[in-house]
ZADREN-884904 format. One record per residue (C-alpha): residue number from 0; residue in three letters; x, y, z. Coordinates in Angstrom, 2 decimals. Each point is the difference from the previous one (the first is absolute). Layout:
seq	type	xx	yy	zz
NUM	Ala	X	Y	Z
...
END
This chain:
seq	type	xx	yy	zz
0	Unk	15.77	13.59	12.44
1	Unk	0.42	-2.91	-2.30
2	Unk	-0.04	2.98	-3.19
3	Unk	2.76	1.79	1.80
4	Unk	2.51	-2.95	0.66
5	Unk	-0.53	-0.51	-4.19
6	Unk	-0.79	-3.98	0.49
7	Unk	-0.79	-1.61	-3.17
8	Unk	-2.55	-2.65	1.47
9	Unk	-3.11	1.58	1.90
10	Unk	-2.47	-2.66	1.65
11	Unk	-3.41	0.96	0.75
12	Unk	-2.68	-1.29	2.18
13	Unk	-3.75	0.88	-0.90
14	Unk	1.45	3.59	-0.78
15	Unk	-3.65	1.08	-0.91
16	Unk	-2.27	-1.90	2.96
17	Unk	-2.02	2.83	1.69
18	Unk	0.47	2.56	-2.24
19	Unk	-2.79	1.46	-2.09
20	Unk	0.26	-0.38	-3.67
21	Unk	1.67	2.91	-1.19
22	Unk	3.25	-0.70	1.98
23	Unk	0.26	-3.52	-0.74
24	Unk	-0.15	1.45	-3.44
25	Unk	3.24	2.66	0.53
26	Unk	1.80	-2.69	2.23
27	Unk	-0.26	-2.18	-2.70
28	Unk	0.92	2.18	-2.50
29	Unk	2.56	1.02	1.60
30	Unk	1.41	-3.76	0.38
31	Unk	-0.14	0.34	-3.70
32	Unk	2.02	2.97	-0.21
33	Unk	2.72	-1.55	2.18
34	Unk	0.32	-2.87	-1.97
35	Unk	-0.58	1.61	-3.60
36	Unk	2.58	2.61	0.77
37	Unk	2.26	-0.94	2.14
38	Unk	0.50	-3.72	-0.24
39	Unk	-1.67	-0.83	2.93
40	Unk	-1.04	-3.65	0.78
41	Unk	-3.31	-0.19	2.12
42	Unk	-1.05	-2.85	1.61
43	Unk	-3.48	0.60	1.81
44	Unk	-2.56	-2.31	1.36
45	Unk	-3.57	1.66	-1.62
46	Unk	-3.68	-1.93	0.88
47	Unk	-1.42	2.11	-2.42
48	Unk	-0.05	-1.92	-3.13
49	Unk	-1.25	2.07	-2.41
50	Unk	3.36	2.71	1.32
51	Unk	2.33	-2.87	-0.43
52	Unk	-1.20	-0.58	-3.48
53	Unk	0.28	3.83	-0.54
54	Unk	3.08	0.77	0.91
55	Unk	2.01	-3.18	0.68
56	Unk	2.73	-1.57	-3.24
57	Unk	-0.18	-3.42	2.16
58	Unk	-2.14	-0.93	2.49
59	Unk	0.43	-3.44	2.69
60	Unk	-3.26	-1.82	0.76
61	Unk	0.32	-1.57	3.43
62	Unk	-2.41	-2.08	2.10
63	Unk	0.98	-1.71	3.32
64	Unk	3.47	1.77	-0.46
65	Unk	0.72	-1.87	-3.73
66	Unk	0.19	1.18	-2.92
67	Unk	-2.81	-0.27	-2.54
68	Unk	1.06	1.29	-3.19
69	Unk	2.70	3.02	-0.55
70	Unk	-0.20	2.13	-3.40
71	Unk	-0.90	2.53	-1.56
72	Unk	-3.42	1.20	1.25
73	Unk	-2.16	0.43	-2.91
74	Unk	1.24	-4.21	-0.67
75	Unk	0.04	-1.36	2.99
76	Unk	-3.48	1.64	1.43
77	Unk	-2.95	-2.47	-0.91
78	Unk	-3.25	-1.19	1.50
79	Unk	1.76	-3.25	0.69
80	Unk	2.49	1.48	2.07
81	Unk	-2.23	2.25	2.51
82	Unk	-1.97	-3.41	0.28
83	Unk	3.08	-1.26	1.06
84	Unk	1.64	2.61	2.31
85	Unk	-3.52	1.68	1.56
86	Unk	-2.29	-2.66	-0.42
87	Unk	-2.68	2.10	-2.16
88	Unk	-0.90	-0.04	-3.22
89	Unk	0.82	3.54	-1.71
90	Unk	-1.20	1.83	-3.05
91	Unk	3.44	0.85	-2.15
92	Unk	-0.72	2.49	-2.65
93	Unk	2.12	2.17	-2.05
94	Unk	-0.78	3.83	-0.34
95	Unk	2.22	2.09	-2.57
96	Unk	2.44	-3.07	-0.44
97	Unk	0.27	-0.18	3.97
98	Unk	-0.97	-3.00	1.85
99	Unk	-1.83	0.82	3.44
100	Unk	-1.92	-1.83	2.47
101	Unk	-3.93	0.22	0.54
102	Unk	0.23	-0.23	3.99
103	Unk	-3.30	-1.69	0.22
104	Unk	-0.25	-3.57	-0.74
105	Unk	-1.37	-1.59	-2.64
106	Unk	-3.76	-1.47	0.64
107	Unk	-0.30	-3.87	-0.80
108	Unk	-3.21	-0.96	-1.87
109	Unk	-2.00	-2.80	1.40
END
């Protein structure tokens, strides 16, 4: 409905939660496509991290309903910052010039 009546600013909630991998892949894509090609701002709240790094140009990092940190993601996404928003200590790595999060935390030696 919201393609038909041409809007220029879609907002999405969780647009991938329940679905299985290769649909949160072609709804994603196709949030791309819509912005890429026709201009298209998308706002969308995403808890996967790692798809908000992907395919996000600027992400908000919010805890208790404040904002974090806002930027671009591959900047703005650190170990610091999941400490700070989730409360776990993350592996960041970077994998063909991508960041992406390990979503296992990091073990503390004794």
């Amino acid at each position: 409905m919201a393609l038909a009546q041409d809007t220029k600013t879609l907002f999405l909630d969780e647009p991938t939660t329940y679905l299985d991998i290769r649909y949160q892949l072609q709804i994603l894509k196709l949030v791309r496509t819509l912005n890429d090609q026709y201009g298209m701002t998308i706002i969308m709240v995403l808890h996967d991290i790692n798809q908000s790094l992907y395919y996000s140009d600027e992400i908000i990092a919010m805890k208790d309903g404040k904002i974090c940190a806002q930027g671009e993601p591959q900047r703005i996404i650190t170990s610091e910052l999941m400490k700070e928003v989730y409360g776990v200590d993350l592996q960041i790595s970077q994998l063909d010039g991508k960041t992406f999060i390990m979503p296992l935390e990091n073990k503390v030696k004794n």
